[in-house]
N, C-alpha and C positions, 0 to 999 in steps of 0.2 A: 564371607562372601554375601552372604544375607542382609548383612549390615549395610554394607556396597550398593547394594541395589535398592535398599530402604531410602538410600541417604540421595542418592541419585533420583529417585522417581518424586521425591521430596522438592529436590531443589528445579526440577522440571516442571513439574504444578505449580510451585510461585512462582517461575518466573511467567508460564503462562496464564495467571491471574492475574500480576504484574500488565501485563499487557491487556488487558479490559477497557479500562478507562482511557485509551489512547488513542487517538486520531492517528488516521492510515498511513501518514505522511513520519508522525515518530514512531508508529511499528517498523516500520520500513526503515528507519535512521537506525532503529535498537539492531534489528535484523541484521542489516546492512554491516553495521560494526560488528555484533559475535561474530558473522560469516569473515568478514574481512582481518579479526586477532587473530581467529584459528589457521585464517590461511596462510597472514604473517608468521604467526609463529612458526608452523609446519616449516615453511620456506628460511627462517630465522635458524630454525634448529641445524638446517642440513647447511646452511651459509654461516653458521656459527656463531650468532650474535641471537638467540629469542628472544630477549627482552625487545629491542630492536625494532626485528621486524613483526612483532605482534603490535605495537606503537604505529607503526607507518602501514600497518594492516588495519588495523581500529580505525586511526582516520581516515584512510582511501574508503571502508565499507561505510563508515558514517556520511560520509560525504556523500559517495554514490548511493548511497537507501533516499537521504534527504535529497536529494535532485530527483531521483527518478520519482517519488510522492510527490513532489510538486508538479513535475511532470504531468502524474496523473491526476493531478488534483485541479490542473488548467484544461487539460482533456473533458473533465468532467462536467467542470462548469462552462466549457463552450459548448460542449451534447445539451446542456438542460439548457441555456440560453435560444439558441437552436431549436430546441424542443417546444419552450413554451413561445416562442418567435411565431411558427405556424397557425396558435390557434387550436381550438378546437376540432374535437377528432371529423366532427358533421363538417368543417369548414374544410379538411384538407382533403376531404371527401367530396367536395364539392357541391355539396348539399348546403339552399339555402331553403329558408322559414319563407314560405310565402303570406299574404296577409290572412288567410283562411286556416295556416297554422300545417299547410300539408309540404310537405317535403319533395321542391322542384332541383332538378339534376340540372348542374350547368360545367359543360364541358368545354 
């Protein structure tokens, strides 16, 4: 039993060291498929084919992990586009530099 849980806690620290050096969009692909074989299989086992549906489970979750990370990865860069679009924080504050260098409110 001891062995069991050596060997398990083992292969769950590589895998998430494994996922260090990866951009959020293939964590989310990696994610996306383990979630999606487990759940083919589960469903494969009780429908009677595992091999099967852990295959058409892997790619449905690969697929959806890599669309919803792109998803968020076009999210993100219209928020920063967006964000640095305004200007400076005094600018969207409405505060300009007069020539004296003092700080007039224009509303």
């Amino acid at each position: 039993m001891g062995k069991k849980i050596l060997a398990l806690i083992i292969v769950v620290a590589f895998f998430l060291a494994a996922c260090a050096g990866m951009s959020d969009t293939q964590q989310r692909t990696l994610s996306g498929g383990a979630i999606g074989a487990a759940g083919g299989a589960a469903i494969g086992a009780i429908a009677g084919n595992t091999g099967m549906g852990l295959a058409i489970g892997a790619a449905a979750g690969a697929t959806g992990g890599y669309l919803y990370g792109k998803h968020k990865e076009s999210e993100k860069a219209a928020y920063d586009k967006r964000d640095t679009s305004r200007g400076s924080r005094a600018n969207r504050a409405g505060i300009r530099k007069g020539v004296d260098g003092s700080g007039l409110r224009i509303c």
